[in-house]
DSSP file (Angstrom, degrees, kcal/mol; ACC not computed):
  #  RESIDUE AA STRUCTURE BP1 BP2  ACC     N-H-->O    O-->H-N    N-H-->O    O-->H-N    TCO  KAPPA ALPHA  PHI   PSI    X-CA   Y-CA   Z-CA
    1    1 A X              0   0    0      0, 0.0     2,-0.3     0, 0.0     0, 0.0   0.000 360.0 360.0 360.0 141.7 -114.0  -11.3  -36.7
    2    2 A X    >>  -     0   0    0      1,-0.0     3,-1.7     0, 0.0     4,-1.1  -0.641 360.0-114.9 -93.1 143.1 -112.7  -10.9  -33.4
    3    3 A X  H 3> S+     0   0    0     -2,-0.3     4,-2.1     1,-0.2    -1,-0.0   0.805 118.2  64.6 -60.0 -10.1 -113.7   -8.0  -30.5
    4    4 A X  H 3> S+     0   0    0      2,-0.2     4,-2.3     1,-0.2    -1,-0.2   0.879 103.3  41.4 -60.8 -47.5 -110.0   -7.1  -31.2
    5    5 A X  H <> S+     0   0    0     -3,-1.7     4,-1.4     2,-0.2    -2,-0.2   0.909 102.8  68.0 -84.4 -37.7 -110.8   -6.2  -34.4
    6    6 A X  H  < S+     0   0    0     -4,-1.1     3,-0.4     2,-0.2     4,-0.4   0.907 106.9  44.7  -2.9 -89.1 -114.3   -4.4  -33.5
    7    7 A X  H >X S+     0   0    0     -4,-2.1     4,-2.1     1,-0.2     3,-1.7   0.866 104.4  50.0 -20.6 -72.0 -112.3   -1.7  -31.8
    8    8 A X  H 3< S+     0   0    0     -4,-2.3    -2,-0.2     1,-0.2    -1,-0.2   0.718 120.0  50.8 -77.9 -14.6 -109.4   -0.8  -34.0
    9    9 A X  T 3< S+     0   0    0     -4,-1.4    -1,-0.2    -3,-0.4    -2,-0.2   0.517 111.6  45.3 -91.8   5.4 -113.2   -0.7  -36.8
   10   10 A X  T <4 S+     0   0    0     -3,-1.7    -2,-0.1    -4,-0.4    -3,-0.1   0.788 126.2  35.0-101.6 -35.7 -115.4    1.7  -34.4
   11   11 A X    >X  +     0   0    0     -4,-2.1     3,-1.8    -5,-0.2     4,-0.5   0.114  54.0 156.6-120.7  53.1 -112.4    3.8  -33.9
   12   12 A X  T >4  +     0   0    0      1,-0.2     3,-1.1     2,-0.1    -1,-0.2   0.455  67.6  68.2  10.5 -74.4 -110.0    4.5  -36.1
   13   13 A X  T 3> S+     0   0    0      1,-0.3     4,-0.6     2,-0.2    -1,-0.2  -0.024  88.8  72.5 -77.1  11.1 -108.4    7.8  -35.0
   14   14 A X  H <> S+     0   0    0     -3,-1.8     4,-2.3     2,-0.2    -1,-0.3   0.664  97.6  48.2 -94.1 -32.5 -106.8    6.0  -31.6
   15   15 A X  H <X S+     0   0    0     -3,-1.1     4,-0.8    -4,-0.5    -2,-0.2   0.819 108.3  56.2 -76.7  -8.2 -104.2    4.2  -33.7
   16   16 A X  H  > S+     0   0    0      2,-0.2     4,-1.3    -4,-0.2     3,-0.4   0.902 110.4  38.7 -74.5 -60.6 -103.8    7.4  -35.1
   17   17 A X  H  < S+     0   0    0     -4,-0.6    -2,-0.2     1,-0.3    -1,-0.1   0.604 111.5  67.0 -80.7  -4.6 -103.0    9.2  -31.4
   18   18 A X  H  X S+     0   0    0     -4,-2.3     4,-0.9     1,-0.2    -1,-0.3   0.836  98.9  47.6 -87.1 -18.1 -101.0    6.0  -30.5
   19   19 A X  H  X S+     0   0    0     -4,-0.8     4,-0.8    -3,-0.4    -2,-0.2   0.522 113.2  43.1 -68.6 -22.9  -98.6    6.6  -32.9
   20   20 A X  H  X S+     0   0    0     -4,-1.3     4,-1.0     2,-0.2    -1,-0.2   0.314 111.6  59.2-107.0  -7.1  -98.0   10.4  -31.9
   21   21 A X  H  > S+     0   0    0      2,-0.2     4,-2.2     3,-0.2    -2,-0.2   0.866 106.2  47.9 -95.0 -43.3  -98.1    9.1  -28.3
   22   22 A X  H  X S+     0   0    0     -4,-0.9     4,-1.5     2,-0.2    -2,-0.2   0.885 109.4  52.0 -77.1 -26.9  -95.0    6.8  -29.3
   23   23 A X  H >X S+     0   0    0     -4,-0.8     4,-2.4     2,-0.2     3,-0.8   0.987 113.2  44.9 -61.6 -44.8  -93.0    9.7  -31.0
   24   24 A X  H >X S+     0   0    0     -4,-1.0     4,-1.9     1,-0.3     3,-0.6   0.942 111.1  55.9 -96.2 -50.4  -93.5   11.7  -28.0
   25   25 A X  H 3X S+     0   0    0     -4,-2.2     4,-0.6     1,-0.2    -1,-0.3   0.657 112.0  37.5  14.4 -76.2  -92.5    8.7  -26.1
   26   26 A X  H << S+     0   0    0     -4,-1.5     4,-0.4    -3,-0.8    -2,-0.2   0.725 114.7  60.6 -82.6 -34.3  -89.0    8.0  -27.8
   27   27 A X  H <X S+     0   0    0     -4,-2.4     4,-2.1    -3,-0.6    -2,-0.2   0.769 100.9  47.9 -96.1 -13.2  -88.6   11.5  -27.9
   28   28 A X  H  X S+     0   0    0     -4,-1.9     4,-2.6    -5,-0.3    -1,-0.3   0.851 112.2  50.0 -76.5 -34.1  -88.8   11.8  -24.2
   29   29 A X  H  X S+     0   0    0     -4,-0.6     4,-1.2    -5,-0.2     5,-0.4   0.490 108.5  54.0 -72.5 -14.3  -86.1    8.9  -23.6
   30   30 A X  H  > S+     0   0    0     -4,-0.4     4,-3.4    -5,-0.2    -2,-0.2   0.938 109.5  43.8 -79.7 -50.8  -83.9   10.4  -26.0
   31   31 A X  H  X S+     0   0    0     -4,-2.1     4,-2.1    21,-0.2    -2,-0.2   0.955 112.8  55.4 -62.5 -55.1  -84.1   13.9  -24.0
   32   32 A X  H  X S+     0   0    0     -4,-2.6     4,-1.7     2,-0.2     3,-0.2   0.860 114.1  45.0 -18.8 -71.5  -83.6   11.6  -20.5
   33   33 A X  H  X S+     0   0    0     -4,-1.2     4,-2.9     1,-0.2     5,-0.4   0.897 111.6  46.8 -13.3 -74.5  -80.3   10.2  -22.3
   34   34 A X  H >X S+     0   0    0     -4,-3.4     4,-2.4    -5,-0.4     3,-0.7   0.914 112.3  46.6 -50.2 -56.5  -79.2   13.0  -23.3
   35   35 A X  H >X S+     0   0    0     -4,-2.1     3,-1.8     1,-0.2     4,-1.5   0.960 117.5  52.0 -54.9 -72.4  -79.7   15.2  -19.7
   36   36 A X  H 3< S+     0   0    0     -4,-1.7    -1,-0.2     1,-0.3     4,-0.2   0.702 112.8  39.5 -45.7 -39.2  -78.1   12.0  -18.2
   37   37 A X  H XX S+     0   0    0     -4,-2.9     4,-1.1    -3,-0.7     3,-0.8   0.816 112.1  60.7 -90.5 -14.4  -74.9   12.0  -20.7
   38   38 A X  H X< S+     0   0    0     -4,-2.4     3,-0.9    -3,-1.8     4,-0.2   0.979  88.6  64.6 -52.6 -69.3  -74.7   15.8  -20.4
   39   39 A X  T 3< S+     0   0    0     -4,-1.5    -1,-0.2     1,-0.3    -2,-0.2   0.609 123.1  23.3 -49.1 -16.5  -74.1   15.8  -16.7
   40   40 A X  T <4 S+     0   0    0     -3,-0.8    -1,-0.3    -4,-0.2    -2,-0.2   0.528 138.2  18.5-122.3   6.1  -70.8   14.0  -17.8
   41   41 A X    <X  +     0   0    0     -4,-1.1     4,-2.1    -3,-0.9     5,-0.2  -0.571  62.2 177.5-169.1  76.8  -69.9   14.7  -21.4
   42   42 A X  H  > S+     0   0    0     -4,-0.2     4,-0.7     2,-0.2    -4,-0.1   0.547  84.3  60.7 -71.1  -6.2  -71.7   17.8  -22.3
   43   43 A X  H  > S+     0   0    0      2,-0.1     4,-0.7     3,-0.1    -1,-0.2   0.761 112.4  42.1 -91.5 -42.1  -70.1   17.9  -25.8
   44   44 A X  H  > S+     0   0    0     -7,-0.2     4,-0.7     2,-0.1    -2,-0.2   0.842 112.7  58.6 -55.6 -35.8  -72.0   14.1  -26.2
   45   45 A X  H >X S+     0   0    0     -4,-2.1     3,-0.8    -8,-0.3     4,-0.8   0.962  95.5  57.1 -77.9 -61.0  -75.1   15.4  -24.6
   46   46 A X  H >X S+     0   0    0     -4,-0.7     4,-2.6    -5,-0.2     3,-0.8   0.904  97.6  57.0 -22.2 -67.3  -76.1   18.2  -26.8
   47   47 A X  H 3X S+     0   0    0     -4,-0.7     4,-2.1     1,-0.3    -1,-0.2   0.785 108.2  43.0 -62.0 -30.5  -76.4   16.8  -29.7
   48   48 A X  H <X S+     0   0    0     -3,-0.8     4,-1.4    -4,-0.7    -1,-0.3   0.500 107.0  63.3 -98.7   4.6  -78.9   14.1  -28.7
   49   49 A X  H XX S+     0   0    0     -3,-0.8     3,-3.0    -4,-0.8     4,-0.5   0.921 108.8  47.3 -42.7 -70.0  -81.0   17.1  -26.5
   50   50 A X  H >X>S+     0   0    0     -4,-2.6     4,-3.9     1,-0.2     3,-2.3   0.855 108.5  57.1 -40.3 -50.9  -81.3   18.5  -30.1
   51   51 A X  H 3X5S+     0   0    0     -4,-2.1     4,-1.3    -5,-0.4     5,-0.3   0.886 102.9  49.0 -29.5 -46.6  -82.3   14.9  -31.2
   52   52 A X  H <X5S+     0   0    0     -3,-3.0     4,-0.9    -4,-1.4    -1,-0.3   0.691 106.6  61.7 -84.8  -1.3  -85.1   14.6  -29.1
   53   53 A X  H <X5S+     0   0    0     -3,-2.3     4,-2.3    -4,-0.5     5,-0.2   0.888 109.5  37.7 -42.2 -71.9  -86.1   18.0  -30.4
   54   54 A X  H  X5S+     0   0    0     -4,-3.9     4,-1.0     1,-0.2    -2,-0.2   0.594 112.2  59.0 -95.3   3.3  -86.4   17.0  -33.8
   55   55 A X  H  X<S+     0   0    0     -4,-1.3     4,-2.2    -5,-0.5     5,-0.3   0.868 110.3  46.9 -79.1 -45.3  -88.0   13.4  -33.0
   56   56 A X  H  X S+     0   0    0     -4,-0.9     4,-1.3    -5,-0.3    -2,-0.2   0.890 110.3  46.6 -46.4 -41.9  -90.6   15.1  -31.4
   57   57 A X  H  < S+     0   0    0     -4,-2.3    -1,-0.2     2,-0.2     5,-0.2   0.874 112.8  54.7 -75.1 -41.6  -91.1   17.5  -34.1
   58   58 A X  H >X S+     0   0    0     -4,-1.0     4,-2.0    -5,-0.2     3,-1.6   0.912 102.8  57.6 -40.0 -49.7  -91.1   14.5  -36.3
   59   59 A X  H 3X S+     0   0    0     -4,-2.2     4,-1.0     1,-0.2    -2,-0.2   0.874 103.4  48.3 -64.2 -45.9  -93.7   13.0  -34.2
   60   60 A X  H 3< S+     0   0    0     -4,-1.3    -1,-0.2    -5,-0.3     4,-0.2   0.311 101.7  64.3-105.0  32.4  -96.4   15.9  -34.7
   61   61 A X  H <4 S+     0   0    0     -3,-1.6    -2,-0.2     2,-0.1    -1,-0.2   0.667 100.9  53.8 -96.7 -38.2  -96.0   15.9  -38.5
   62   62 A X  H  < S+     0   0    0     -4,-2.0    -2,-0.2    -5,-0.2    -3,-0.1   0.922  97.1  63.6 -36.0 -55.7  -97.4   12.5  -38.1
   63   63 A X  S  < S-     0   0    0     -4,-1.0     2,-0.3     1,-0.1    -2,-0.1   0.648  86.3-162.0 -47.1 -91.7 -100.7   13.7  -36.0
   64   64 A X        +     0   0    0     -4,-0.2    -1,-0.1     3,-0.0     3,-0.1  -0.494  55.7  19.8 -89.2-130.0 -102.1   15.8  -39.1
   65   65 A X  S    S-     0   0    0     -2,-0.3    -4,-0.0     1,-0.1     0, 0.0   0.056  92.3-111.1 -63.8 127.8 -104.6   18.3  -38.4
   66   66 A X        -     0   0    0      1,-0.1     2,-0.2    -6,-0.1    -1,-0.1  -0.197  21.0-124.7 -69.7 153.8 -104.7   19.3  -35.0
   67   67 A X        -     0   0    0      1,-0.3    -1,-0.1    -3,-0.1    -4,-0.0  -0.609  38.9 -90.3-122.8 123.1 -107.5   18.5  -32.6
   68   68 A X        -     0   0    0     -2,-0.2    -1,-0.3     1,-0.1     2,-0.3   0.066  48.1-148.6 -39.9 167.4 -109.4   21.4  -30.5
   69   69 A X        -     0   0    0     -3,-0.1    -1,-0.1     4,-0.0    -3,-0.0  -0.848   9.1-144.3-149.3 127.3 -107.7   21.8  -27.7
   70   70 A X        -     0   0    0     -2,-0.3     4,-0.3     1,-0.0     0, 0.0   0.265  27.7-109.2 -89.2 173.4 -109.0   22.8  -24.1
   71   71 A X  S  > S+     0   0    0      2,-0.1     4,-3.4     3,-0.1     5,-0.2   0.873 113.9  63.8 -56.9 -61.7 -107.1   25.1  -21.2
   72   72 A X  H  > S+     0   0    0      2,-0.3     4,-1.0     1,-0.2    -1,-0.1   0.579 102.3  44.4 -37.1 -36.3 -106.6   22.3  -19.1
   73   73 A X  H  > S+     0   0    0      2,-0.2     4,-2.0     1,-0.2     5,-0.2   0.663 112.6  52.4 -71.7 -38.4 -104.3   20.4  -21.5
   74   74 A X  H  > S+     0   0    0     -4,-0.3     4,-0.5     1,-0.2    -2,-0.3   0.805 114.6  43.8 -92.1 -13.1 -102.6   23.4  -22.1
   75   75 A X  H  X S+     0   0    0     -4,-3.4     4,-3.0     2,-0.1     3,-0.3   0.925 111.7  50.1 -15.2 -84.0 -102.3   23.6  -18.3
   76   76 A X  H  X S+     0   0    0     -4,-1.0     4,-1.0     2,-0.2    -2,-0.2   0.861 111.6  51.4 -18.8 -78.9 -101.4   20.3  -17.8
   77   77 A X  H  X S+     0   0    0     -4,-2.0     4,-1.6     2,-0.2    -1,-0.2   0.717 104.9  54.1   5.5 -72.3  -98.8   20.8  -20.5
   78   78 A X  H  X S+     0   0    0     -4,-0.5     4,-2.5    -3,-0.3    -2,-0.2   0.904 110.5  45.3 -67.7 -50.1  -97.2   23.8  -19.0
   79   79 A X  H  < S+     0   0    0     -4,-3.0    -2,-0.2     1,-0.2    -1,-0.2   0.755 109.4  58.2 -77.6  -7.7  -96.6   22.2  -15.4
   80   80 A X  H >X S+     0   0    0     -4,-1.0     3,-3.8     2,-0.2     4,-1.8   0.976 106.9  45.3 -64.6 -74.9  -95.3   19.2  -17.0
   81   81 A X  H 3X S+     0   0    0     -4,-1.6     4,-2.1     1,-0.4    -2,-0.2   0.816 111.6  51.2 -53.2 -64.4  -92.7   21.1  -18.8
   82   82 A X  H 3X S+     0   0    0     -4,-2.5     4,-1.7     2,-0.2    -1,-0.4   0.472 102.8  57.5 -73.5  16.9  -91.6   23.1  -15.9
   83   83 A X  H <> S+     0   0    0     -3,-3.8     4,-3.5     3,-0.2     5,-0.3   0.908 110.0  46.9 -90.0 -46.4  -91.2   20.4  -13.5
   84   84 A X  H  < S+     0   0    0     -4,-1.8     4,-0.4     1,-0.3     5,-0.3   0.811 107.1  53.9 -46.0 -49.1  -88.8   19.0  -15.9
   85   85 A X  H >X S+     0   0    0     -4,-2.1     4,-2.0     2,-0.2     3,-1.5   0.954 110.9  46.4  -8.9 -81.1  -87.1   22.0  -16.4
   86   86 A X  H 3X S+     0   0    0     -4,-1.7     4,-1.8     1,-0.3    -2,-0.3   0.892 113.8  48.5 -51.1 -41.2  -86.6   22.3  -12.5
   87   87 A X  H 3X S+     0   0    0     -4,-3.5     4,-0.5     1,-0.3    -1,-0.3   0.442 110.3  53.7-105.3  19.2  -85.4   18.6  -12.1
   88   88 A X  H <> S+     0   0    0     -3,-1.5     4,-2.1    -4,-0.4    -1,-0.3   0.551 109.7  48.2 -78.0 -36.0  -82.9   19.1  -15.2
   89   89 A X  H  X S+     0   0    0     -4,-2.0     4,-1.9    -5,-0.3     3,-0.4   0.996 116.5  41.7 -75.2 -73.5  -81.4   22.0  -13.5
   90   90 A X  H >X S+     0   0    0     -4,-1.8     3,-3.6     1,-0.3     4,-0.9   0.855 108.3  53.1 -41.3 -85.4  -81.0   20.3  -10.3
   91   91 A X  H 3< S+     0   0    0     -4,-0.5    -1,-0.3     1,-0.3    -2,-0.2   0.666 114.9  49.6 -50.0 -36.3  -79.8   17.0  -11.6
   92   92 A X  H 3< S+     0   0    0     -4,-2.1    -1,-0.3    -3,-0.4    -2,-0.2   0.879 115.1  49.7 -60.9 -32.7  -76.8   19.5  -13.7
   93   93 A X  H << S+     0   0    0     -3,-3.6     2,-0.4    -4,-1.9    -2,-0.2   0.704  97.3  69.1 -59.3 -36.2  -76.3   20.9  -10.8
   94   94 A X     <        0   0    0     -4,-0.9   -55,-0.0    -5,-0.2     0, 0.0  -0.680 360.0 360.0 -74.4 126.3  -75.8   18.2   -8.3
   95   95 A X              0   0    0     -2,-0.4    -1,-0.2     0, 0.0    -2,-0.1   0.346 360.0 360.0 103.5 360.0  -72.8   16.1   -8.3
């Protein structure tokens, strides 16, 4: 056995959160795309927003039961979200 293998047997439940980290991932390059093809073909662009909608929502049926969750994350979270917001709005706006 290898120390490799040690790990992925002390913890399980990471390979678990790496997988929900890689939906949320893909689902965030999909949304990127999408803003990006929007700003010139908003009838192309739409349709993969929504996409990255429902990979993401794909992505936390994978997680199963959800894991307490603190203020801070859901802080964290929140300002995340509106900065993206704001620099979606600009970047439609500009140009």
């Amino acid at each position: 056995m290898t120390p490799a293998d040690d790990i992925e047997d002390a913890d399980p439940g990471r390979a678990r959160a790496r997988t929900a980290l890689s939906w949320t991932r893909t689902a965030i390059s999909f949304a990127a795309l999408g803003a990006v093809i929007l700003k010139s073909r908003p009838y192309a662009g739409i349709p993969i927003l929504i996409l990255s909608g429902i990979i993401w929502g794909l992505g936390q049926l994978t997680r199963g039961p959800a894991p307490a969750r603190s203020g801070r994350l859901l802080l964290i979270t929140l300002a995340i979200l509106g900065i993206s917001i704001a620099a979606l709005a600009i970047a439609l706006t500009e140009g």
